[in-house]
N, C-alpha and C positions, 0 to 999 in steps of 0.2 A: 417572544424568543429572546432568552440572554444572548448577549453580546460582548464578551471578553477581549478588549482592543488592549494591544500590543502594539511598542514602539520601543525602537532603539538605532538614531541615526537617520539614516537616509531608509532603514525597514519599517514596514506599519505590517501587520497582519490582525485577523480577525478571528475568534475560537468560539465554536457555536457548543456549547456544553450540551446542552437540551436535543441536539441535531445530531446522535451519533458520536460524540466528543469532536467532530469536524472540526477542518479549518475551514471557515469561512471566505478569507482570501491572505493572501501574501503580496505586496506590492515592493518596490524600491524605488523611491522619489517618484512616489503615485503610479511607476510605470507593473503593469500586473504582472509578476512572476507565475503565480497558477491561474488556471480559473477560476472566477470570482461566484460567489452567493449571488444571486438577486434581490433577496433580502424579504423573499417572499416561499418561496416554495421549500415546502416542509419534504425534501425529498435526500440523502444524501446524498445521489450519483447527482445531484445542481453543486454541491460544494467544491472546493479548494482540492479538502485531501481527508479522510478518515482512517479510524484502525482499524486493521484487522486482527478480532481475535475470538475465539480460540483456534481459529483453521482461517486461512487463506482459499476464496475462490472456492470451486465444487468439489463436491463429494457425493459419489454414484452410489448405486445400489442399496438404499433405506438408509443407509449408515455404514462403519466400518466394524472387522471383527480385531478387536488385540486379547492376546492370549486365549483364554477358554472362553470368550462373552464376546457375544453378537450389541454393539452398541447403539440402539436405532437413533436415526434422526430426519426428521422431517423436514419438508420443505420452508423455506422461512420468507421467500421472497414474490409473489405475483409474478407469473407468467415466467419463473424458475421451476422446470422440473428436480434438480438437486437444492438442499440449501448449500448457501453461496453465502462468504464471507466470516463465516459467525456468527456472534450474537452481535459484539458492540457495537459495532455501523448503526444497529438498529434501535439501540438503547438509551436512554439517557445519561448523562454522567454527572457527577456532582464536582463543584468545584471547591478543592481543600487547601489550596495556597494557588494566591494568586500577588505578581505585585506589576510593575512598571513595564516588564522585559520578558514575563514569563509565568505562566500558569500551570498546577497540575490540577489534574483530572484523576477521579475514583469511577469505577463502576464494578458491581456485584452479581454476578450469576450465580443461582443456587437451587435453581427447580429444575425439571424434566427431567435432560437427555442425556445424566452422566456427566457432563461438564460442568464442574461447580468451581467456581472460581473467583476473585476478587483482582482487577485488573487497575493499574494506572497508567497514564500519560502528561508528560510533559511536554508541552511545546515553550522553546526559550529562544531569543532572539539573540545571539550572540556572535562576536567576529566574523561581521559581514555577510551572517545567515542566516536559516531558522532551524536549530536542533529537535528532532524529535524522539525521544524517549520510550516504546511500548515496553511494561512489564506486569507477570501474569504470576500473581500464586494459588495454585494447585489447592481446594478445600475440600476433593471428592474424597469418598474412602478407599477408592483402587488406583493405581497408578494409571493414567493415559496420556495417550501421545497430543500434543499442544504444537503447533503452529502459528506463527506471527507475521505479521507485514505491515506496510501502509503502502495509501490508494491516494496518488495524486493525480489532480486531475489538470493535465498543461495548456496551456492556450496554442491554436494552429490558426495564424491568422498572420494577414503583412507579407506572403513572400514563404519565402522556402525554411521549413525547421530542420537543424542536423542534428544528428545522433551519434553519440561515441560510446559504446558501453558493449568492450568485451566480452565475450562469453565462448565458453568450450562447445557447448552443444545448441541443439533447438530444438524444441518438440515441435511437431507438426498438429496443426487442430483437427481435432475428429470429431464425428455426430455431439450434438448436448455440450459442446463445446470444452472435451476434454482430450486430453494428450492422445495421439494416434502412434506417429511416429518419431522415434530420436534419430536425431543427425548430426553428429560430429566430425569434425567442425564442423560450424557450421557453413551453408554453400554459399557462394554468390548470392545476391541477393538478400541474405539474411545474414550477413559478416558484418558484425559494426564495432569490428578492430582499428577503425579509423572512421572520422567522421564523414557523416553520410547523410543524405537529403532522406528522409522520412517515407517509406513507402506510400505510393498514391492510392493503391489499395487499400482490402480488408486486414487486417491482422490481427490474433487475439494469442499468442503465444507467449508457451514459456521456455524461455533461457538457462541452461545450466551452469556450471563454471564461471560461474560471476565473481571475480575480486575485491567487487565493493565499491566503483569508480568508475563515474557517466559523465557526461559533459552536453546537454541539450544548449544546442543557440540558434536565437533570431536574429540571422545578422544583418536584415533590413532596419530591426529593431534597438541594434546595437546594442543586445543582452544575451548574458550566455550563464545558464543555470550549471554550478559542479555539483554532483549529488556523489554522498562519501555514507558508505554504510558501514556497520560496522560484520566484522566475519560471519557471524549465525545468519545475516541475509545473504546468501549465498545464489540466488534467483532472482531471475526479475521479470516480470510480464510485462508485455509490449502491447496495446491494443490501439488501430489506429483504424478508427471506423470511413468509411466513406460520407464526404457531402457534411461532417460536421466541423462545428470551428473548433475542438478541443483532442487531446492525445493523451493518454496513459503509459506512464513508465510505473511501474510498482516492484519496489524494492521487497522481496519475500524470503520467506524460511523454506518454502517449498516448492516442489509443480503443483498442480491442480490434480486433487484425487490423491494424494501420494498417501492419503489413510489408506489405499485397498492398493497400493502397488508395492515397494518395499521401503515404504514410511522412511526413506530419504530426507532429510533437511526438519524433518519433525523433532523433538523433544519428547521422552517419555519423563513426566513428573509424577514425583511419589507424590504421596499425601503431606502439603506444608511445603512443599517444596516451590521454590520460585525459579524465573529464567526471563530476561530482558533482552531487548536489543537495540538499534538506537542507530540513527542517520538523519546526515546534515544537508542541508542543502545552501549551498553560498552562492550568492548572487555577483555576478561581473558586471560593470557596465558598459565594455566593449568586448563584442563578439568575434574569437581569433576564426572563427570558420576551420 
Protein backbone atom coordinates (compact mmCIF):
# COMPACT_ATOMS: atom_id res chain seq x y z
CA UNK A 1 0.00 0.00 0.00
CA UNK A 2 1.43 3.54 -1.00
CA UNK A 3 1.82 5.86 1.39
CA UNK A 4 1.85 9.70 0.62
CA UNK A 5 3.24 11.48 4.07
CA UNK A 6 2.50 15.11 4.37
CA UNK A 7 3.89 17.65 6.73
CA UNK A 8 3.86 21.28 7.42
CA UNK A 9 4.59 22.48 11.01
CA UNK A 10 3.07 21.07 13.95
CA UNK A 11 0.46 18.91 10.78
CA UNK A 12 1.67 15.35 9.60
CA UNK A 13 -1.04 13.61 7.60
CA UNK A 14 -1.06 10.39 5.64
CA UNK A 15 -2.93 9.91 1.80
CA UNK A 16 -3.54 6.37 0.95
CA UNK A 17 -3.70 6.75 -3.18
CA UNK A 18 -4.43 2.92 -3.78
CA UNK A 19 -7.24 3.03 -0.79
CA UNK A 20 -9.98 4.96 -2.41
CA UNK A 21 -7.61 8.38 -2.66
CA UNK A 22 -8.23 8.20 1.42
CA UNK A 23 -6.59 9.96 4.06
CA UNK A 24 -4.97 7.93 6.03
CA UNK A 25 -4.67 10.04 9.19
CA UNK A 26 -4.46 13.79 10.11
CA UNK A 27 -2.55 14.56 13.41
CA UNK A 28 -1.21 17.97 15.12
CA UNK A 29 1.89 17.57 17.23
CA UNK A 30 1.15 13.55 16.92
CA UNK A 31 -2.07 14.47 18.71
CA UNK A 32 -4.93 12.70 16.11
CA UNK A 33 -7.39 15.06 14.52
CA UNK A 34 -9.40 12.16 12.61
CA UNK A 35 -9.29 8.65 12.79
CA UNK A 36 -6.41 7.01 11.95
CA UNK A 37 -5.60 3.81 9.25
CA UNK A 38 -4.16 0.82 11.02
CA UNK A 39 -2.00 0.37 8.44
CA UNK A 40 -3.37 -2.89 7.72
CA UNK A 41 -7.01 -3.07 6.64
CA UNK A 42 -7.82 -2.61 3.09
CA UNK A 43 -11.24 -1.26 3.82
CA UNK A 44 -11.98 2.55 3.42
CA UNK A 45 -14.74 3.15 6.18
CA UNK A 46 -10.95 2.14 8.58
CA UNK A 47 -9.62 5.56 7.14
CA UNK A 48 -9.14 9.20 8.15
CA UNK A 49 -11.58 10.57 5.28
CA UNK A 50 -12.38 9.75 1.48
CA UNK A 51 -14.31 11.26 -1.60
CA UNK A 52 -17.28 11.21 -2.56
CA UNK A 53 -17.93 11.11 -6.13
CA UNK A 54 -20.16 10.92 -8.42
CA UNK A 55 -23.09 10.99 -5.79
CA UNK A 56 -22.97 11.13 -2.14
CA UNK A 57 -24.49 8.39 0.21
CA UNK A 58 -27.67 6.20 -1.33
CA UNK A 59 -29.64 6.11 -4.19
CA UNK A 60 -33.06 3.89 -4.13
CA UNK A 61 -34.76 2.40 -6.66
CA UNK A 62 -32.05 0.56 -9.49
CA UNK A 63 -30.94 4.08 -10.21
CA UNK A 64 -32.35 7.46 -11.06
CA UNK A 65 -34.58 8.81 -14.17
CA UNK A 66 -33.15 12.60 -15.64
CA UNK A 67 -35.12 13.60 -18.60
CA UNK A 68 -36.54 10.92 -20.97
CA UNK A 69 -33.70 7.82 -19.66
CA UNK A 70 -34.12 5.66 -16.80
CA UNK A 71 -30.27 5.47 -15.53
CA UNK A 72 -29.72 1.99 -13.88
CA UNK A 73 -27.18 1.52 -11.19
CA UNK A 74 -26.28 -1.14 -9.12
CA UNK A 75 -25.38 -2.02 -5.90
CA UNK A 76 -21.67 -1.38 -5.37
CA UNK A 77 -21.10 -2.19 -1.67
CA UNK A 78 -21.67 -5.70 0.48
CA UNK A 79 -24.56 -5.89 2.56
CA UNK A 80 -25.79 -2.30 0.83
CA UNK A 81 -29.15 -2.80 -0.70
CA UNK A 82 -28.70 0.82 -2.73
CA UNK A 83 -25.02 1.87 -4.07
CA UNK A 84 -23.80 4.19 -1.62
CA UNK A 85 -21.16 6.76 -2.19
CA UNK A 86 -19.98 6.41 -5.71
CA UNK A 87 -17.50 4.91 -7.50
CA UNK A 88 -14.15 6.76 -6.04
CA UNK A 89 -14.18 5.42 -2.33
CA UNK A 90 -13.89 2.30 -4.06
CA UNK A 91 -11.08 2.92 -6.71
CA UNK A 92 -7.78 3.54 -7.05
CA UNK A 93 -6.29 6.79 -7.73
CA UNK A 94 -3.05 7.68 -9.37
CA UNK A 95 -0.80 10.19 -8.10
CA UNK A 96 0.07 13.16 -10.56
CA UNK A 97 1.93 15.86 -8.32
CA UNK A 98 2.95 15.40 -5.22
CA UNK A 99 5.69 17.51 -3.09
CA UNK A 100 6.44 18.46 0.78
CA UNK A 101 2.77 19.82 1.88
CA UNK A 102 0.64 18.50 -0.72
CA UNK A 103 -0.52 15.92 -3.23
CA UNK A 104 -3.05 15.55 -6.08
CA UNK A 105 -4.90 12.76 -6.97
CA UNK A 106 -6.40 11.45 -10.66
CA UNK A 107 -8.98 8.85 -10.92
CA UNK A 108 -10.97 7.84 -14.22
CA UNK A 109 -14.43 6.31 -14.70
CA UNK A 110 -15.60 5.33 -18.06
CA UNK A 111 -17.57 1.92 -18.08
CA UNK A 112 -21.13 0.87 -17.05
CA UNK A 113 -23.70 2.93 -15.61
CA UNK A 114 -23.77 6.32 -17.50
CA UNK A 115 -21.30 7.98 -15.36
CA UNK A 116 -18.09 8.51 -17.06
CA UNK A 117 -15.90 10.83 -15.67
CA UNK A 118 -12.25 11.85 -14.82
CA UNK A 119 -12.07 13.21 -11.29
CA UNK A 120 -9.25 14.87 -9.07
CA UNK A 121 -8.28 15.52 -5.50
CA UNK A 122 -6.11 17.55 -3.68
CA UNK A 123 -5.20 17.33 -0.16
CA UNK A 124 -2.68 20.40 0.91
CA UNK A 125 -1.56 21.19 4.25
CA UNK A 126 -1.64 24.87 4.63
CA UNK A 127 -2.50 27.76 7.47
CA UNK A 128 -2.93 25.70 10.23
CA UNK A 129 -4.90 22.93 8.37
CA UNK A 130 -5.65 20.44 5.89
CA UNK A 131 -7.45 21.73 2.43
CA UNK A 132 -9.23 19.52 0.46
CA UNK A 133 -10.01 20.05 -3.11
CA UNK A 134 -12.83 17.45 -4.99
CA UNK A 135 -13.35 18.14 -8.73
CA UNK A 136 -15.24 16.20 -11.52
CA UNK A 137 -15.20 16.46 -15.32
CA UNK A 138 -18.15 15.21 -17.04
CA UNK A 139 -16.80 12.70 -20.25
CA UNK A 140 -20.37 11.04 -20.80
CA UNK A 141 -22.34 11.85 -23.95
CA UNK A 142 -25.56 13.15 -22.14
CA UNK A 143 -25.75 15.63 -19.54
CA UNK A 144 -26.31 14.26 -15.69
CA UNK A 145 -26.69 15.30 -12.43
CA UNK A 146 -23.13 14.88 -10.44
CA UNK A 147 -22.95 15.09 -6.65
CA UNK A 148 -19.80 15.58 -4.40
CA UNK A 149 -18.81 15.36 -0.73
CA UNK A 150 -16.12 14.16 1.57
CA UNK A 151 -16.45 11.43 4.46
CA UNK A 152 -14.39 12.09 7.61
CA UNK A 153 -14.08 9.84 9.96
CA UNK A 154 -13.57 11.91 13.86
CA UNK A 155 -12.36 10.24 16.80
CA UNK A 156 -14.96 9.92 20.09
CA UNK A 157 -12.87 9.05 22.67
CA UNK A 158 -11.37 11.13 26.23
CA UNK A 159 -14.63 12.80 27.61
CA UNK A 160 -17.40 14.46 25.83
CA UNK A 161 -17.20 15.76 21.85
CA UNK A 162 -19.25 19.17 20.94
CA UNK A 163 -20.69 20.10 17.88
CA UNK A 164 -21.57 23.53 16.33
CA UNK A 165 -22.79 23.33 12.85
CA UNK A 166 -25.81 25.34 11.96
CA UNK A 167 -28.33 24.23 9.74
CA UNK A 168 -32.10 25.15 8.58
CA UNK A 169 -33.53 21.98 8.45
CA UNK A 170 -33.14 17.96 9.38
CA UNK A 171 -34.19 15.06 7.58
CA UNK A 172 -35.38 12.31 9.80
CA UNK A 173 -33.91 8.56 8.77
CA UNK A 174 -36.34 6.21 7.33
CA UNK A 175 -36.15 2.37 6.36
CA UNK A 176 -32.72 1.54 4.00
CA UNK A 177 -31.44 4.47 5.73
CA UNK A 178 -32.97 7.15 3.62
CA UNK A 179 -34.59 10.64 4.23
CA UNK A 180 -38.26 10.04 5.74
CA UNK A 181 -38.93 13.21 7.14
CA UNK A 182 -37.89 17.20 6.90
CA UNK A 183 -38.02 19.45 9.96
CA UNK A 184 -37.36 23.03 9.98
CA UNK A 185 -35.91 24.22 12.14
CA UNK A 186 -34.54 22.15 13.24
CA UNK A 187 -36.13 20.80 17.07
CA UNK A 188 -34.43 20.44 20.20
CA UNK A 189 -32.35 17.95 20.28
CA UNK A 190 -31.14 18.29 16.81
CA UNK A 191 -30.32 22.26 16.95
CA UNK A 192 -26.53 22.69 16.85
CA UNK A 193 -26.78 26.45 16.41
CA UNK A 194 -24.58 26.56 19.29
CA UNK A 195 -22.19 24.13 20.67
CA UNK A 196 -23.50 20.87 21.94
CA UNK A 197 -22.40 17.49 23.56
CA UNK A 198 -22.77 14.93 20.64
CA UNK A 199 -25.90 12.70 20.87
CA UNK A 200 -25.46 9.49 22.99
CA UNK A 201 -27.53 7.71 20.56
CA UNK A 202 -28.02 6.42 16.82
CA UNK A 203 -27.85 9.06 14.22
CA UNK A 204 -27.32 8.86 10.58
CA UNK A 205 -28.92 12.28 9.17
CA UNK A 206 -28.98 14.74 6.88
CA UNK A 207 -28.95 18.49 7.48
CA UNK A 208 -30.21 21.28 5.23
CA UNK A 209 -29.19 24.96 5.17
CA UNK A 210 -25.71 24.63 6.00
CA UNK A 211 -23.52 27.87 5.66
CA UNK A 212 -20.41 26.22 5.38
CA UNK A 213 -19.08 26.50 9.08
CA UNK A 214 -18.56 23.65 12.07
CA UNK A 215 -16.68 23.78 14.99
CA UNK A 216 -15.99 19.96 16.62
CA UNK A 217 -13.99 19.96 20.02
CA UNK A 218 -12.36 17.70 22.57
CA UNK A 219 -12.01 19.76 25.43
CA UNK A 220 -10.68 17.02 27.71
CA UNK A 221 -8.22 16.88 24.72
CA UNK A 222 -7.76 20.51 24.50
CA UNK A 223 -8.46 20.32 20.52
CA UNK A 224 -11.00 21.96 18.66
CA UNK A 225 -11.35 21.03 14.87
CA UNK A 226 -13.01 24.44 12.40
CA UNK A 227 -14.40 22.86 9.36
CA UNK A 228 -14.91 25.89 6.47
CA UNK A 229 -16.51 24.53 3.19
CA UNK A 230 -16.97 26.15 0.55
CA UNK A 231 -20.97 27.14 -0.76
CA UNK A 232 -21.80 24.03 -3.24
CA UNK A 233 -21.49 21.97 0.14
CA UNK A 234 -24.41 23.15 1.43
CA UNK A 235 -25.35 19.77 3.53
CA UNK A 236 -23.85 17.92 5.95
CA UNK A 237 -24.45 14.37 7.55
CA UNK A 238 -24.18 13.60 11.03
CA UNK A 239 -23.86 9.79 11.88
CA UNK A 240 -23.07 9.05 15.39
CA UNK A 241 -23.29 5.18 15.91
CA UNK A 242 -23.56 3.54 19.39
CA UNK A 243 -20.75 1.73 21.46
CA UNK A 244 -18.14 2.93 18.83
CA UNK A 245 -14.86 5.20 19.50
CA UNK A 246 -15.40 7.29 16.01
CA UNK A 247 -18.24 10.03 14.54
CA UNK A 248 -18.94 11.34 11.14
CA UNK A 249 -19.59 14.95 10.00
CA UNK A 250 -19.51 14.90 6.15
CA UNK A 251 -19.58 17.93 4.42
CA UNK A 252 -22.05 17.25 1.04
CA UNK A 253 -23.67 18.67 -2.22
CA UNK A 254 -26.79 16.89 -1.23
CA UNK A 255 -29.32 14.71 1.00
CA UNK A 256 -29.24 11.05 0.46
CA UNK A 257 -31.42 9.98 -2.77
CA UNK A 258 -31.76 13.56 -3.87
CA UNK A 259 -31.27 11.75 -7.72
CA UNK A 260 -35.16 10.46 -7.19
CA UNK A 261 -36.38 13.48 -5.02
CA UNK A 262 -35.95 17.15 -6.70
CA UNK A 263 -32.18 16.71 -7.41
CA UNK A 264 -31.52 19.65 -4.79
CA UNK A 265 -27.78 20.35 -4.21
CA UNK A 266 -26.84 18.15 -7.42
CA UNK A 267 -25.17 19.69 -10.56
CA UNK A 268 -26.32 18.78 -14.01
CA UNK A 269 -22.97 18.64 -16.15
CA UNK A 270 -23.06 18.78 -20.01
CA UNK A 271 -20.58 16.85 -21.75
CA UNK A 272 -16.69 18.44 -20.99
CA UNK A 273 -18.01 20.24 -18.48
CA UNK A 274 -16.39 20.45 -14.89
CA UNK A 275 -17.66 21.46 -11.23
CA UNK A 276 -15.37 21.44 -8.00
CA UNK A 277 -15.77 22.04 -4.45
CA UNK A 278 -13.35 22.28 -1.74
CA UNK A 279 -13.14 22.47 2.40
CA UNK A 280 -10.81 23.19 5.01
CA UNK A 281 -10.38 21.85 8.12
CA UNK A 282 -8.05 23.87 10.79
CA UNK A 283 -6.85 22.57 13.72
CA UNK A 284 -6.89 24.69 17.35
CA UNK A 285 -4.98 23.61 20.01
CA UNK A 286 -7.21 24.91 22.80
CA UNK A 287 -10.77 23.94 22.88
CA UNK A 288 -13.22 27.16 23.59
CA UNK A 289 -16.14 24.65 24.46
Amino acid sequence: MEVVALSSGPLSAEVLPGLGGSLGSLAWRGEPVLRGWDGRTRDPNATAMYPLVPWSNRISGGGFRHGDRFHALAANRGGEPFPIHGHGWLAPWAVIERGREAVRLAHEHRVGDGFRYRATLDYALREGGLEVTLAVTHEGSVPLPYGLGLHPWLPRDRGPVLLEAPASAVWLEGPGHLPAARLAPPPEGWDFGAARALPSGWTNNAFEGWAGHARAGWPRRGLELVIEADAGLGCYMLHTPVGEDFWCFEPVTHVPDAHNRDQAGLRVLAPGESWGVAARFRVRGRCSG
